[in-house]
N, C-alpha and C positions, 0 to 999 in steps of 0.2 A: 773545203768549206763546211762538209757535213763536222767535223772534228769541234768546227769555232760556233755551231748552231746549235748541232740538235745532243751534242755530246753533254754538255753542260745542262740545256735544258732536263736530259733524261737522269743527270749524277742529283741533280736539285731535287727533280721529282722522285724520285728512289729517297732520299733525306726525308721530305716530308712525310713519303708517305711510312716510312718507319717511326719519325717523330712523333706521328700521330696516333700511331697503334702502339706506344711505347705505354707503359705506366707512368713514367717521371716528368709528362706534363700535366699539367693543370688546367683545368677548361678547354678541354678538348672538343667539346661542341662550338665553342666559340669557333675557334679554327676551321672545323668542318665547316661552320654553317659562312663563314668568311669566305672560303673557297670555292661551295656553291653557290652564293649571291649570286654574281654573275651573269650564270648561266637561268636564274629565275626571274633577273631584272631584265633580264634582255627579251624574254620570253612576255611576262608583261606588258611593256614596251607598245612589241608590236599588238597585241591585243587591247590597248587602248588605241592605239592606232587606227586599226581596220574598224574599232567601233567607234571613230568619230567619224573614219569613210563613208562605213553602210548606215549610218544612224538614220532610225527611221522618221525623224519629222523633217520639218522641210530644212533645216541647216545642217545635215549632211552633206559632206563633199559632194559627192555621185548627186545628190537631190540636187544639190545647189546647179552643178552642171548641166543635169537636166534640164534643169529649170531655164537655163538660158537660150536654147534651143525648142523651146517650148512644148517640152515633154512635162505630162504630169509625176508628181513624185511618185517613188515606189517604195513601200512597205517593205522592205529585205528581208528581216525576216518569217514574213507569214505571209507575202506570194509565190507564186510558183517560181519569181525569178531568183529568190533565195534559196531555191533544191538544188 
């Protein structure tokens, strides 16, 4: 099974990453920055994420939950429950 997975995947990435240190392509940032997208969009992502969780007025996730249980909101980040 390792031969039909990671064998191909490793022949691929050996390819590009010669491809892309070659001279004979063209726009080679383009490339770069296409194969780390990814890894910044995902990273993103979850940082709009967490800041509509902790968001500090009152339609915050966390707030809102709070809120049903009859807790006052919480400030996340500049009370102490934010450290």
């Amino acid at each position: 099974m390792w031969v039909l997975g990671t064998l191909p995947q490793l022949i691929i990435g050996i390819i590009l990453a010669y491809a892309l240190n070659s001279a004979l392509i063209k726009m080679k940032s383009l490339f770069r920055v296409s194969i780390f997208m990814p890894y910044v969009t995902s990273t993103v992502a979850v940082a709009i994420v967490f800041g509509i969780m902790f968001n500090n007025q009152d339609f915050g996730l966390f707030n809102v939950i709070l809120g049903w249980f009859g807790i006052d909101t919480i400030s996340w980040g500049t009370s102490w429950w934010g450290v």
